[in-house]
C-alpha positions as CSV (number, residue, x, y, z in Angstrom):
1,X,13.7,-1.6,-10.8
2,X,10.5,0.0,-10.7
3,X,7.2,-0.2,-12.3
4,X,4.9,3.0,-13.0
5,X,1.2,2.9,-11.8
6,X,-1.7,2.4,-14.7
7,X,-5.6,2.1,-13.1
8,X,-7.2,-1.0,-14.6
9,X,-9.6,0.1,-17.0
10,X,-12.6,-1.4,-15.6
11,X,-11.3,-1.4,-11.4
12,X,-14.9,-0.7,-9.6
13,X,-12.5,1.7,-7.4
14,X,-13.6,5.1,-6.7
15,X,-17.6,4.7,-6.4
16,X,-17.7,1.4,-4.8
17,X,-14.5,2.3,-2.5
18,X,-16.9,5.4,-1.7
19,X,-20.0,3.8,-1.3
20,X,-18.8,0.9,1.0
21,X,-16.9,3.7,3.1
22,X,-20.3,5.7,3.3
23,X,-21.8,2.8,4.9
24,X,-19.3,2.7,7.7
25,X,-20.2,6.3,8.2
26,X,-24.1,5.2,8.8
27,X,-23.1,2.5,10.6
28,X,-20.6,4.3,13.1
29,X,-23.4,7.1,13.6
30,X,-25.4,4.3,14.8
31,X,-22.5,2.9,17.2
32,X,-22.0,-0.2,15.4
33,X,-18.4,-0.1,14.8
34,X,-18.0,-3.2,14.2
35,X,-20.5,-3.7,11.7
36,X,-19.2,-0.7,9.8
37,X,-15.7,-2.3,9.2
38,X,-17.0,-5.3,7.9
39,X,-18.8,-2.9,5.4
40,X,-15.6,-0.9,4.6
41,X,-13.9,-4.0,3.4
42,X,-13.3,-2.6,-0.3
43,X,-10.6,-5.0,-1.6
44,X,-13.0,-7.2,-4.4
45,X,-14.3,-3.4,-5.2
46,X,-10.7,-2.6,-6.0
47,X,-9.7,-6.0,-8.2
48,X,-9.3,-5.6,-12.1
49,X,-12.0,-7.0,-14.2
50,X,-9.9,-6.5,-17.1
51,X,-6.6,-5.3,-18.1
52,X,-4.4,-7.0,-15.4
53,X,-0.6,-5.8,-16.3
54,X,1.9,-5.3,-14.0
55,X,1.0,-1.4,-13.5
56,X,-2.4,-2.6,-13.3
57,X,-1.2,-4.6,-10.2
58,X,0.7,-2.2,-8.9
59,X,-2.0,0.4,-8.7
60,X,-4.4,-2.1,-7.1
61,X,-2.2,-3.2,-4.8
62,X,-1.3,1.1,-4.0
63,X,-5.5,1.9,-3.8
64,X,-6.2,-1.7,-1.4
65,X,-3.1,-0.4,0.7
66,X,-4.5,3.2,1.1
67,X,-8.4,2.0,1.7
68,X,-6.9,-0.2,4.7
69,X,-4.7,1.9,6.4
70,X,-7.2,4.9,5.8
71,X,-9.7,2.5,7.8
72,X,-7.5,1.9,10.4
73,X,-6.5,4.9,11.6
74,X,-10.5,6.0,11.3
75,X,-10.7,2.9,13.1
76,X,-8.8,4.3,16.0
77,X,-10.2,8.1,15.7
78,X,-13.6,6.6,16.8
79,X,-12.8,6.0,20.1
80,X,-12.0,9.8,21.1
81,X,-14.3,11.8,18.3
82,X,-17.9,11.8,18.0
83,X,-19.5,11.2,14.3
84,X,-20.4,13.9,12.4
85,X,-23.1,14.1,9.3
86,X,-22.2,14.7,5.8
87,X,-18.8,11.6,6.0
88,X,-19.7,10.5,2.9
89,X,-18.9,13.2,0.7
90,X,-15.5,13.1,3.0
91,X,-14.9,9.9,2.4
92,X,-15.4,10.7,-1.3
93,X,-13.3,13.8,-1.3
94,X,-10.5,11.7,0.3
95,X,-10.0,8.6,-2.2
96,X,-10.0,11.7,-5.3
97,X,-7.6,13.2,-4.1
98,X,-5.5,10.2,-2.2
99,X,-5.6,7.9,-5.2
100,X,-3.2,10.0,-7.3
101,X,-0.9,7.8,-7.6
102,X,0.1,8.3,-11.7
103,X,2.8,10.6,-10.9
104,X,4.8,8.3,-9.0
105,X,6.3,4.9,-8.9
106,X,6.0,1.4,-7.5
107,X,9.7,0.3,-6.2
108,X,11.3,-1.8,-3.6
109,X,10.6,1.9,-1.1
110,X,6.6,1.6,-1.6
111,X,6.4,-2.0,-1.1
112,X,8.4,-2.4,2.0
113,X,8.8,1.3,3.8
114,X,5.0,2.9,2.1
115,X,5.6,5.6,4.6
116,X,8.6,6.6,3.3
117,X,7.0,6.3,0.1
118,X,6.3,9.7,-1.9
119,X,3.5,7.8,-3.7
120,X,1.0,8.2,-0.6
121,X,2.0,12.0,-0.1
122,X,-1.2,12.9,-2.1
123,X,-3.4,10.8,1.1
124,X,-0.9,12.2,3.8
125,X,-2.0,16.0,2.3
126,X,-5.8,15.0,2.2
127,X,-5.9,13.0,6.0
128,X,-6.8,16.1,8.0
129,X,-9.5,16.9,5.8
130,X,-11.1,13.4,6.3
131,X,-10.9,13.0,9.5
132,X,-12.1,16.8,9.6
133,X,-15.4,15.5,7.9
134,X,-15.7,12.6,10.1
135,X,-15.8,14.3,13.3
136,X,-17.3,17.6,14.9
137,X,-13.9,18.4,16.6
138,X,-11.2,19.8,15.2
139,X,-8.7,19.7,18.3
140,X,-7.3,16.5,16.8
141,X,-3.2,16.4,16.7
142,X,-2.0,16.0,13.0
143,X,1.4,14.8,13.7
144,X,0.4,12.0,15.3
145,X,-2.5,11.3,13.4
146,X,0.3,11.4,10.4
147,X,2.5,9.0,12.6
148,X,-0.7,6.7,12.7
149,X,-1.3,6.7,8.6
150,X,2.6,6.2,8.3
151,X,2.8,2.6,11.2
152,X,-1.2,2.0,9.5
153,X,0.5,2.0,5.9
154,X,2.6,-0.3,6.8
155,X,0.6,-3.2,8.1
156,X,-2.0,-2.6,5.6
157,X,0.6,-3.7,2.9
158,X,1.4,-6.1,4.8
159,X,-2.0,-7.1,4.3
160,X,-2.4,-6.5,0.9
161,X,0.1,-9.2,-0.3
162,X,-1.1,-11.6,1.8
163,X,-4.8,-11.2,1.0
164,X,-4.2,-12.1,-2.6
165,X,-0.1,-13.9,-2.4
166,X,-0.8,-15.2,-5.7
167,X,-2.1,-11.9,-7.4
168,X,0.8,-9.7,-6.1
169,X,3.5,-12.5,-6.3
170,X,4.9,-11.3,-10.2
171,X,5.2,-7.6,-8.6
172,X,6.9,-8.8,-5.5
173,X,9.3,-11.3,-8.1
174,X,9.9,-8.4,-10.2
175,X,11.6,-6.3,-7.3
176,X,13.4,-9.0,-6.1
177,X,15.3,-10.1,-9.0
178,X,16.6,-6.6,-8.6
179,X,17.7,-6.3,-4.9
180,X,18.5,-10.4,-4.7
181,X,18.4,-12.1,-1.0
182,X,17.8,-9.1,1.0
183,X,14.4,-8.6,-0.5
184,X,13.0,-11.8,-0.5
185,X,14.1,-11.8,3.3
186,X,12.2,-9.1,3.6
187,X,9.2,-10.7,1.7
188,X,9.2,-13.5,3.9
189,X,9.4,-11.0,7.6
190,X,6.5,-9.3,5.9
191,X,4.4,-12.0,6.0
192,X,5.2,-12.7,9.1
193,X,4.7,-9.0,10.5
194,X,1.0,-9.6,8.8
195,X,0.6,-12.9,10.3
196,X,1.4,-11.4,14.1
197,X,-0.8,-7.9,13.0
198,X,-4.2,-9.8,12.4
199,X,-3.6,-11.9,15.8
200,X,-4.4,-8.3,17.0
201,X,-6.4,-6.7,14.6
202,X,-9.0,-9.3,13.1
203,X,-8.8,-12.4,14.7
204,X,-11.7,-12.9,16.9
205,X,-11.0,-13.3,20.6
206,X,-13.9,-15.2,21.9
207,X,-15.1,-17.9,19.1
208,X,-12.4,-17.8,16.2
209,X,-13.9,-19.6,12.9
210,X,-17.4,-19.0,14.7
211,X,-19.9,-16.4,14.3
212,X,-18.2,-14.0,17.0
213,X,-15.8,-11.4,14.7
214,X,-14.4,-9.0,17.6
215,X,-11.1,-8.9,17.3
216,X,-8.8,-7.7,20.3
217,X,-8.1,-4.4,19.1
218,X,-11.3,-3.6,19.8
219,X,-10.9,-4.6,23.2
220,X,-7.9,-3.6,24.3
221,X,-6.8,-1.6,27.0
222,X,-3.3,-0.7,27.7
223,X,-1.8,-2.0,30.7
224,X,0.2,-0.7,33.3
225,X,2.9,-2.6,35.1
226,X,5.0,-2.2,39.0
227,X,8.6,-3.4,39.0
228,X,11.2,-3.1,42.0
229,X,14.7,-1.7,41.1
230,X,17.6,-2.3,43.9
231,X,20.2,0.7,43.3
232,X,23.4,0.6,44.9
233,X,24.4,3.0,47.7
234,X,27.7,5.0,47.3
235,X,30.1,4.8,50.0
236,X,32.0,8.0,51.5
237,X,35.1,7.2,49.6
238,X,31.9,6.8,45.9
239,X,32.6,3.1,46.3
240,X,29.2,1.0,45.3
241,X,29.7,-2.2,47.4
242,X,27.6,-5.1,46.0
243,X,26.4,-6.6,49.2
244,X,22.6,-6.5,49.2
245,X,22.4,-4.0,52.9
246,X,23.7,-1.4,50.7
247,X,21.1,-1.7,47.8
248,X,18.0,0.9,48.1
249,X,14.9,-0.9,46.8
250,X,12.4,1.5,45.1
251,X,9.5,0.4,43.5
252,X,7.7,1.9,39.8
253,X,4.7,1.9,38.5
254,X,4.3,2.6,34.6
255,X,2.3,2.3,31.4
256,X,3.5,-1.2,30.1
257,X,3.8,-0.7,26.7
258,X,5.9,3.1,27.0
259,X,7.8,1.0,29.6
260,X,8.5,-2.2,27.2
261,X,9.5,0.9,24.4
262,X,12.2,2.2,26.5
263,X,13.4,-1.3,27.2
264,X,13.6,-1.4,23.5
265,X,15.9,1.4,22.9
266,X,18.6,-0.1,25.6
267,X,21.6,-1.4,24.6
268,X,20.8,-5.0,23.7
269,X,24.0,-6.4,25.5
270,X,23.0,-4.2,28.4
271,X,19.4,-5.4,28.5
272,X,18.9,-8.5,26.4
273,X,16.0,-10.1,27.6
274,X,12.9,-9.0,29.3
275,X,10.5,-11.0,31.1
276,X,6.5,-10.3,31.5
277,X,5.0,-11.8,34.8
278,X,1.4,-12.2,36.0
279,X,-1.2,-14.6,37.1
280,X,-3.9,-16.2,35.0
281,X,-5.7,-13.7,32.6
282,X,-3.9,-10.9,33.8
283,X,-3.5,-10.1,29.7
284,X,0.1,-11.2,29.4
285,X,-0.9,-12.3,25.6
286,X,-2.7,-9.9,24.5
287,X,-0.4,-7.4,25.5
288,X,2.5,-9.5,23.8
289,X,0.1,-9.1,20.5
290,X,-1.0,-5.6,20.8
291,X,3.1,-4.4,21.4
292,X,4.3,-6.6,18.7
293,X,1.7,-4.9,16.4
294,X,3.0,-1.3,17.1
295,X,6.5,-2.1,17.3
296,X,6.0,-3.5,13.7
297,X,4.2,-0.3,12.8
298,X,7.2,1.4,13.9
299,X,8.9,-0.6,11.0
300,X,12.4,-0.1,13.0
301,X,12.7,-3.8,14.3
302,X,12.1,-6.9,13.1
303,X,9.3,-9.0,15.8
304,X,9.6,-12.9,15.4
305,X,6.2,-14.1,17.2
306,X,6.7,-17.8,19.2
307,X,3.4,-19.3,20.5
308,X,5.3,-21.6,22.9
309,X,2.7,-24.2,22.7
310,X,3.1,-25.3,19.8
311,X,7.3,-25.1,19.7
312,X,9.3,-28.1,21.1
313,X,12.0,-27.6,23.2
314,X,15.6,-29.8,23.4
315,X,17.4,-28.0,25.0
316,X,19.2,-26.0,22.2
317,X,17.0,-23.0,22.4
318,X,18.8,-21.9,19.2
319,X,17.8,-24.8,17.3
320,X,14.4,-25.1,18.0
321,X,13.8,-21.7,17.3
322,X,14.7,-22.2,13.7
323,X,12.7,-25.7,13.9
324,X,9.7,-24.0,14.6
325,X,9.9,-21.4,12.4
326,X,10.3,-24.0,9.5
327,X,7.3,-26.2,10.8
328,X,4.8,-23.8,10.5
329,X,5.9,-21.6,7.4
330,X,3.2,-21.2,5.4
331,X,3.1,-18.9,2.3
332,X,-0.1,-19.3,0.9
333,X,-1.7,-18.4,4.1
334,X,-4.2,-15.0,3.4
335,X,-3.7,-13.9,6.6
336,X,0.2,-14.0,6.6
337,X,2.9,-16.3,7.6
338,X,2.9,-17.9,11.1
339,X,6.7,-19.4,10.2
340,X,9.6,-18.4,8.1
341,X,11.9,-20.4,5.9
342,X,15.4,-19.9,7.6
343,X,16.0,-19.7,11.1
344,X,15.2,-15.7,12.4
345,X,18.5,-15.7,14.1
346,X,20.5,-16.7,11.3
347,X,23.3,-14.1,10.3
348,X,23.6,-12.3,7.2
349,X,26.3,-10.8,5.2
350,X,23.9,-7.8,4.5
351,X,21.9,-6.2,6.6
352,X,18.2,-7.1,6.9
């Protein structure tokens, strides 16, 4: 099933989405980064105040998805450019030509995969061009600029749904009836994926429900990490003996998260488990945030996020997995779903 795009008729869209995004230019020309992204916060300037069909919310839901992960990956570009004048009429030049989104679609592809999705090509064409008028340097790597839109599209669905659950819920229906279990599962992991995202991205480390608003991402530094490895010594006759005088014990020292990212692409019955050790504050957590928020960028694995101390344990690890999981499922939550309604381990017929 799929549903075509129609703009609402009255959707303040294009000028305010402009104008907001022209104050985070001022704003980031006076290093206040923060301050700008609470001004380029666009979603009630891209809400129908009128015809509200189905296409209408399918566009809406297309132009909030393409404001946040545009703003993201700026987000990201202002740590390694320096602002430039004139980022307004960028900014402009960008949602004209980015917010073409009539000629496409809105399926079960878009919802779930966007950058897969032909319907953001349009944005993907016009990206160099805005971060062109952003900065005055133009020895910027596209690819992986395009690599950040694509992981920044995701999440920023993500966090479209879950901003207005009730809004988007008769889209996210529609596509469901069509594709049965498998999407709603993948409904319910979205939420979650959001939930774990704006632990990183929005959710103020130092006072949360206070006045304090910086959130870790702003924050963060990756980490690096030293492991020993014992490799066995061959024998003349290319025996490996087990006992421990025959082990050579090396020592490495690596970037945490490229380090957790090969783990990743092990064999899981090789490698099932890894384990994360340091002392107090050494930034264990937010390094378990900031990793689970790119590998659900990725969009290649599923991430189930436990805070252990809230989750009661048995003795059937199994178990109280799924209990915990079911305790704290929440739908309605606007920053996405802590829990889940089945047990994350549970098998299915089809895949997930």
């Amino acid at each position: 099933m799929t549903i075509r795009f129609e703009k609402p008729t009255k959707a303040r869209d294009l000028s305010s989405a402009a104008k907001s995004l022209a104050s985070f230019a001022i704003k980031a020309t006076l290093s206040n980064p923060l301050a700008a992204l609470d001004a380029w916060d666009t979603a009630d300037a891209l809400k129908s105040t009128e015809t509200d069909s189905a296409a209408n919310r399918a566009w809406t839901w297309a132009a909030r998805t393409l404001v946040h992960a545009a703003r993201d990956v700026l987000r990201q570009s202002l740590g390694w450019n320096a602002p430039a004048p004139g980022q307004g009429k960028a900014v402009a030049e960008f949602l004209t030509a980015a917010m073409q989104f009539d000629a496409h679609e809105f399926d079960h592809i878009a919802l779930r995969t966007p950058a897969l999705s032909p319907v953001f090509d349009p944005a993907r064409k016009a990206l160099p061009g805005l971060l062109l008028g952003r900065t005055d340097q133009s020895n910027f790597d596209v690819e992986t600029l395009q690599h950040r839109f694509g992981r920044a599209l995701t999440a920023a669905s993500y966090r479209t749904i879950c901003e207005d659950p009730e809004h988007f819920k008769p889209l996210e229906d529609a596509l469901a009836s069509a594709a049965g279990d498998v999407a709603r599962r993948e409904a319910y992991w979205g939420r979650h994926s959001r939930w774990i995202s704006n632990l990183f991205t929005d959710e103020p480390v130092f006072s949360p429900g206070e006045d304090e608003t910086i959130p870790l991402q702003a924050l963060y530094l990756r980490l690096r990490c030293f492991w020993n490895e014992e490799i066995p010594l061959e024998t003349e006759d290319g025996e490996r003996p087990d006992h421990r005088d025959n082990h050579l014990r090396t020592a490495h020292i690596a970037d945490l998260h490229d380090t957790a990212e090969a783990w990743l692409k092990l064999p899981a019955k090789d490698a099932p488990i890894r384990v994360v050790t340091g002392g107090p504050g050494s930034g264990k957590s937010s390094f378990a945030r900031a990793f689970a928020h790119e590998v659900i960028g990725d969009g290649s694995l599923r991430v189930a996020f436990i805070r252990l101390q809230f989750m009661a344990v048995t003795g059937n690890l199994r178990a109280d997995i799924g209990r915990y999981f079911r305790d704290v499922d929440n739908f309605k939550n606007i920053n996405g779903n802590p829990g889940l309604p089945e047990n994350p381990q549970t098998p299915h017929r089809k895949p997930l």
